[in-house]
TORGUPA-238398 format. One line per field, with one value per residue (C-alpha): residue number from 1; y, x, z. Coordinates in steps of 0.001 Angstrom, whole numbers. Each point is the difference from the previous one (the first is absolute). Last residue first. Example, Ala and Ser with C-alpha at 12.3 -4.5 7.8 and 13.67 -1.06 7.14 Angstrom:
2
n <- 2 1 $
c2 <- -1060 -3440 $
c1 <- 13670 -1370 $
c3 <- 7140 660 $
! end
This chain:
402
n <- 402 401 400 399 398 397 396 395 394 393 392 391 390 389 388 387 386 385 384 383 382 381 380 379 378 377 376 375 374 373 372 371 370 369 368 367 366 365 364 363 362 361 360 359 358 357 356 355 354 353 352 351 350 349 348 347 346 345 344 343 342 341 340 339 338 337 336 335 334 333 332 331 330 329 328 327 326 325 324 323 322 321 320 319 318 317 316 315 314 313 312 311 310 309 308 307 306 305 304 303 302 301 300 299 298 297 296 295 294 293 292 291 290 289 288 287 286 285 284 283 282 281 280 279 278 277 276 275 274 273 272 271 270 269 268 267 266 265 264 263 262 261 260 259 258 257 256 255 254 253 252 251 250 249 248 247 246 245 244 243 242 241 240 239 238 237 236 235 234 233 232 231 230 229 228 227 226 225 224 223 222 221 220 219 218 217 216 215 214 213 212 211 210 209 208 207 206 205 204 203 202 201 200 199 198 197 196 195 194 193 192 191 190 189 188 187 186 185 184 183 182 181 180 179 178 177 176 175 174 173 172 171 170 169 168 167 166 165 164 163 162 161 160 159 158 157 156 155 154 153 152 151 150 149 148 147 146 145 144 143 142 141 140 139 138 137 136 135 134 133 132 131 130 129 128 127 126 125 124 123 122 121 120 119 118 117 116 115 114 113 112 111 110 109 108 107 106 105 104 103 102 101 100 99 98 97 96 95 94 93 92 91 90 89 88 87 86 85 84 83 82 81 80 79 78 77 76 75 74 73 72 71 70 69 68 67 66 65 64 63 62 61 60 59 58 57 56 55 54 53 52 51 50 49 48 47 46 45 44 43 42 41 40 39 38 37 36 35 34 33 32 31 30 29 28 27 26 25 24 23 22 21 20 19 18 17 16 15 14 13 12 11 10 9 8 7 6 5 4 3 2 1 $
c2 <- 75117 -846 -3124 806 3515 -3240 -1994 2798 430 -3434 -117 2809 -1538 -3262 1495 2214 -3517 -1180 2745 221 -189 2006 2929 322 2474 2671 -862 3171 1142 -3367 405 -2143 886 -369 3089 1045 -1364 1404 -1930 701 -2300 1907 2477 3153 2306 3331 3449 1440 -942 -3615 -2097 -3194 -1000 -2513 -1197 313 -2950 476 -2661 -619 1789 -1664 1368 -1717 2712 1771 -1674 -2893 -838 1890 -2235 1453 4154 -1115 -265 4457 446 -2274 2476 2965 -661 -1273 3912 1061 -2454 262 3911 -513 -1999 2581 3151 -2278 -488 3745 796 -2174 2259 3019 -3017 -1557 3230 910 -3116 130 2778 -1460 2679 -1441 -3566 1878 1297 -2762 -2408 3132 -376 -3278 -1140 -3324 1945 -1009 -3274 -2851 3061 -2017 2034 2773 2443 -2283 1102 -1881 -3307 -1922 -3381 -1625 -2493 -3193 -3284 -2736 -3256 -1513 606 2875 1577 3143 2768 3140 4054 1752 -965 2858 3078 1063 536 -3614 -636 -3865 -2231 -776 -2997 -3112 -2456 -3449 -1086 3224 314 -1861 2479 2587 -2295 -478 3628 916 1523 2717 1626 3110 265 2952 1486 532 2452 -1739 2859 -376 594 -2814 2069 -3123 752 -2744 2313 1203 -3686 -454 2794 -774 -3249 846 -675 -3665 -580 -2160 1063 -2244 -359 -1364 -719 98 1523 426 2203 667 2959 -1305 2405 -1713 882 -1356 -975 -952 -1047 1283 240 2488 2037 -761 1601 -380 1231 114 -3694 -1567 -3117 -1066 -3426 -1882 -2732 -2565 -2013 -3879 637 3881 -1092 -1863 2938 2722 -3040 -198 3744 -57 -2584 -244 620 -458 1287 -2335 -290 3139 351 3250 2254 1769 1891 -334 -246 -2802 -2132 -3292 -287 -3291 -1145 3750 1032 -3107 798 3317 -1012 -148 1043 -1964 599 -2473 2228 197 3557 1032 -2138 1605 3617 -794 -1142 3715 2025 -1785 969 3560 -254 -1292 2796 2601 -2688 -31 -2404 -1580 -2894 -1595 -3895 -1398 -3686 -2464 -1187 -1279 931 -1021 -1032 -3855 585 -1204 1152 3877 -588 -1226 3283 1879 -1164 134 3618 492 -598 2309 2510 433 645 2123 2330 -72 2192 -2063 2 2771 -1496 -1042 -3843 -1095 -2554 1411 -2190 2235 29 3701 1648 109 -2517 759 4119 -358 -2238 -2450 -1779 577 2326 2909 1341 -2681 -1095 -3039 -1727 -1692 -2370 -1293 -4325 -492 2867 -469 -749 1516 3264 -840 -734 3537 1819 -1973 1221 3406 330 -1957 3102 -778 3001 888 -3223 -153 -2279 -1410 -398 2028 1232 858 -2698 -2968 -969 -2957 $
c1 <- 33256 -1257 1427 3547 -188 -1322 3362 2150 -1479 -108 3698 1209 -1755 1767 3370 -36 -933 3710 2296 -684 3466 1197 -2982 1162 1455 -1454 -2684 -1559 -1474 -1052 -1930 -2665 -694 -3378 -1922 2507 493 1926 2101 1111 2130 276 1895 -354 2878 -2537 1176 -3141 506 504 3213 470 3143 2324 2895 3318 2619 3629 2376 2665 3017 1902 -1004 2137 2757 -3091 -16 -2619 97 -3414 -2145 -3063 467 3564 -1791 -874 3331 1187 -1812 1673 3481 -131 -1096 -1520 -3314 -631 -54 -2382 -1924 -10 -794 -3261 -1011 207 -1517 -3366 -2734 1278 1664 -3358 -1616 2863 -543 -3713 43 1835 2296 3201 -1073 230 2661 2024 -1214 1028 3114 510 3090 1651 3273 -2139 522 -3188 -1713 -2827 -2940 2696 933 -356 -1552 1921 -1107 2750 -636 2074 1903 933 961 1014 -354 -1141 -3508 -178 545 -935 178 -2349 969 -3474 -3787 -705 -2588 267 -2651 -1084 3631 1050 1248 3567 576 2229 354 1737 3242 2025 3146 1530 -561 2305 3258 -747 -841 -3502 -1420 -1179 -3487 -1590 -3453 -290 -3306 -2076 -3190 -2421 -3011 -3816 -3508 609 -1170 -1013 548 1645 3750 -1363 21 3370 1274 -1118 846 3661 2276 -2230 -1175 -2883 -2334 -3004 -960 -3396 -1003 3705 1472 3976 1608 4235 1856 3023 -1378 -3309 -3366 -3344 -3307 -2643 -3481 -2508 -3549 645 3673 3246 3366 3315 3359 3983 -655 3453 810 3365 -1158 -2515 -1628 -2243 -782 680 4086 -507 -1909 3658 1916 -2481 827 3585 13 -1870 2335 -1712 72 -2829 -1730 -2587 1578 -636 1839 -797 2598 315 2811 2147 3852 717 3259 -1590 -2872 -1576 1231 389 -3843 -1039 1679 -858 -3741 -1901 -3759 -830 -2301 -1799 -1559 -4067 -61 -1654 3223 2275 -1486 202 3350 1038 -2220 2552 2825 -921 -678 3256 1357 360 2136 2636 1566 -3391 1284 -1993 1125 -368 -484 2464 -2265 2511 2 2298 -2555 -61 -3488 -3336 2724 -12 -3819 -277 1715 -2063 -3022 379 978 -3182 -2292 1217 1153 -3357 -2494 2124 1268 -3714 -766 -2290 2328 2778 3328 2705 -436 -800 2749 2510 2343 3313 2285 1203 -818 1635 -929 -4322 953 2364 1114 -2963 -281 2827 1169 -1815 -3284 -2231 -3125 -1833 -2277 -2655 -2685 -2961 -532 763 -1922 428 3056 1020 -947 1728 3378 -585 -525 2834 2562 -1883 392 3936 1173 -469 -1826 -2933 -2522 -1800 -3236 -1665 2927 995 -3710 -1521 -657 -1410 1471 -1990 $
c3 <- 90625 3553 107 -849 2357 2712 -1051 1063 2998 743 -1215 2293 3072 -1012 -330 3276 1378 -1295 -200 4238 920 -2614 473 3669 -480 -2607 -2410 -1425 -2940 -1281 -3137 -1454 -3558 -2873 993 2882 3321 3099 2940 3206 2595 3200 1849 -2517 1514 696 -1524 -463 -3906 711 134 -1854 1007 -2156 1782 -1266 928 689 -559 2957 1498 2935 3685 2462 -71 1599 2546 1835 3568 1198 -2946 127 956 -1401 -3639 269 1271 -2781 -2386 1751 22 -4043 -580 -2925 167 3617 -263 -2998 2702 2417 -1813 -1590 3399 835 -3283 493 -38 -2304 -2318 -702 -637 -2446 -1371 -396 -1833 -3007 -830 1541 -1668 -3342 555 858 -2862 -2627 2152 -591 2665 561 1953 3385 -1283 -830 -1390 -2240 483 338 2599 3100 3168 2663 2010 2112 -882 1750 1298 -1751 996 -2711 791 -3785 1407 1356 3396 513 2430 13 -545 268 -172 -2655 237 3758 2409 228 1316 -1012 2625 -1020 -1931 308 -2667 556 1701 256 1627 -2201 -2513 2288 -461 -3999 -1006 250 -3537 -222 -1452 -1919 -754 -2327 489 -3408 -241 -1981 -547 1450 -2007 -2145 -2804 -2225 -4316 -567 96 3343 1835 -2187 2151 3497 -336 -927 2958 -28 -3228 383 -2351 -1543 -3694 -1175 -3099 -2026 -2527 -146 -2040 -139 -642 2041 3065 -357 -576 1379 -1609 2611 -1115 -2284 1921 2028 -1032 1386 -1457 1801 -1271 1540 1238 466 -2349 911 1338 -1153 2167 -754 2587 1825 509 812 3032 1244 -427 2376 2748 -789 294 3459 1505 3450 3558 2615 2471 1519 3551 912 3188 2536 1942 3289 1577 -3185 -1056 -2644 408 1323 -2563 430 3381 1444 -1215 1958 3114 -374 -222 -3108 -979 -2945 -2987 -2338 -2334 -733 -837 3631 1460 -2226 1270 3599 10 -1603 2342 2312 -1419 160 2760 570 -1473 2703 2095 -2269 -2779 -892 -2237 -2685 -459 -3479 -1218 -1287 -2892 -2905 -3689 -3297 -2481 -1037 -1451 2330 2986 -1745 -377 3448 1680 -2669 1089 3808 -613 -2023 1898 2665 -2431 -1447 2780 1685 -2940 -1561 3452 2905 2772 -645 -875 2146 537 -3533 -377 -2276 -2355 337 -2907 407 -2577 -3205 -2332 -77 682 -3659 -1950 416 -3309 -2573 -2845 650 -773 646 -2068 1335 -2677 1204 -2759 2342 -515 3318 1896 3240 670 -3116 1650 3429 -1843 -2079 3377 1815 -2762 515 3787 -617 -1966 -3915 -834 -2670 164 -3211 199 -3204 -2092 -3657 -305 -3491 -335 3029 2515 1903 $
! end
């Protein structure tokens, strides 16, 4: 199907498990199509796809209707059978959400309402119940999903790699798409690659490569470090599965969570700071052309005017051990902070728009001959797969169309 001057058919810049799943849903469909996946570092998923928090998502939280919905129920149940299709580590112990005082059960209920409207199995537990699957937690009402899941997300991004070609060290510093001529792109290494269609998933840098193709994404990637502990052995016994807190719709993140994954390690967290690098795994990680930049961007200081007090609190939770079990007890009433072990941090790609609004759902952009995905926060690893197929088709449409 390639034909000169073009190097492949479809280039696929980033090896995170959205464009792993892209380039497996392209072949899919296309057999005889020519994809070439072009990664910047060594390895697939080094960064958001092998550092969150393992959880397979079942749809319950999201707004009825919004791509998030729609694609993380599917594709939880996918990816749970994918990972058993393989010999991937993953088990479905399913969450409980706690309401830890009487002004969030509505909140709790609002909750049950929306998995039911997204077509989630949902249940309302009593304390006995709560006490025989969770007997540690603290509530006065709480709900079972039972279609949460855990999974291996790095074996997962591995196993794509087997069936695709992948090259690593190749990150796109040039991008030049013109009707009727293709993609060409540049690489760090000096490197060309042609191609007739390229699509962007690059995570902390979707924003950027949108630009570099000549697509004003019309948002910027602010990152949030996502930072996580993990229970010692006495406290992690105190856990059986994953317990949540019912999320605050006024807030931006969910808040400190427990987890338990699937080689029986519990972890608590994240606790969600502004980070001062795309990459700024360590408050020492700085850039500070990055930094000022992001202070510039409008919508940050917008962004920080409307949510300082929470932003207060969870740097506060990220200085002080004392705090951030505080914030676990509010779950798990018998944990201490001696219990708190450090873990990996994660940094999560925001997009954030100009009025200072956290862009909730999926978003993508398209260019002459590119797909780009400008945003695919959580639950984007739980749904890899129909984010995959709705990148393809549009992918393969730009293919059609010339």
């Amino acid at each position: 199907m390639t034909r000169a001057p073009y190097d492949c058919d479809v280039l696929v810049a980033g090896a995170g498990i959205v464009g792993l799943a892209t380039a497996h849903a392209l072949r899919a469909a296309a057999p005889r199509l020519r994809v070439v996946v072009v990664e910047k570092e060594a390895g697939p998923a080094r960064h958001q796809s092998g550092r969150n928090s393992g959880v397979v998502h079942s749809g319950v939280a999201y707004r009825p209707g919004s791509l998030k919905a729609r694609l993380a129920v599917a594709g939880g149940a996918e990816m749970l059978a994918y990972c058993a299709e393989h010999g991937i580590a993953h088990a479905r112990p399913g969450k409980v959400v706690l309401a830890t005082t009487s002004e969030e059960v509505p909140r709790l209920r609002e909750l049950a309402q929306r998995g039911r409207a997204n077509g989630v199995a949902v249940e309302e537990l009593s304390p006995r119940r709560l006490a025989a699957l969770e007997p540690h937690v603290r509530a006065v009402a709480a709900l079972r999903v039972p279609s949460t899941g855990v999974c291996d997300f790095r074996a997962v991004a591995a196993r794509l790699t087997a069936d695709l070609d992948v090259r690593y060290g190749a990150a796109v510093t040039v991008v030049d798409q013109r009707p009727g001529r293709g993609v060409a792109i540049g690489t760090e290494a000096g490197h060309v690659l042609r191609a007739r269609a390229l699509v962007t998933c690059a995570g902390l840098y979707g924003d950027r490569l949108a630009r570099l193709a000549g697509v004003e994404p019309g948002l910027r990637i602010i990152p949030f470090r996502g930072e996580y502990r993990t229970l010692a052995p006495r406290a992690a016994r105190m856990v059986r599965g994953l317990v949540y807190p019912v999320a605050d719709p006024a807030l931006p993140f969910l808040g400190v969570h427990l987890t338990r994954g699937t080689d029986g390690t519990v972890h608590a967290g994240p606790n969600a700071v502004p980070a001062p690098a795309r990459e700024g795994y360590r408050w020492s990680a700085v850039d500070p052309a990055e930094l000022v930049s992001t202070l510039r961007y409008p919508g940050t200081r917008r962004l920080a005017a409307r949510y300082w007090r929470t932003g207060a609190a969870e740097i506060r939770r990220s200085l002080s051990p004392a705090a951030f079990a505080a914030a676990v007890r509010r779950l798990l009433p018998a944990v201490e902070a001696a219990d708190l072990l450090p873990a990996p941090a994660g940094v999560r790609a925001q997009a954030v728009l100009p009025d200072g609004t956290l862009l909730d759902d999926f978003r993508f952009a398209e260019g002459p001959h590119s797909v780009h995905v400008l945003n695919a926060p959580s639950p984007a690893a739980t749904a890899a797969f129909p984010i995959g197929r709705e990148i393809a088709e549009r992918t393969l449409r730009r293919l059609a169309g010339g």
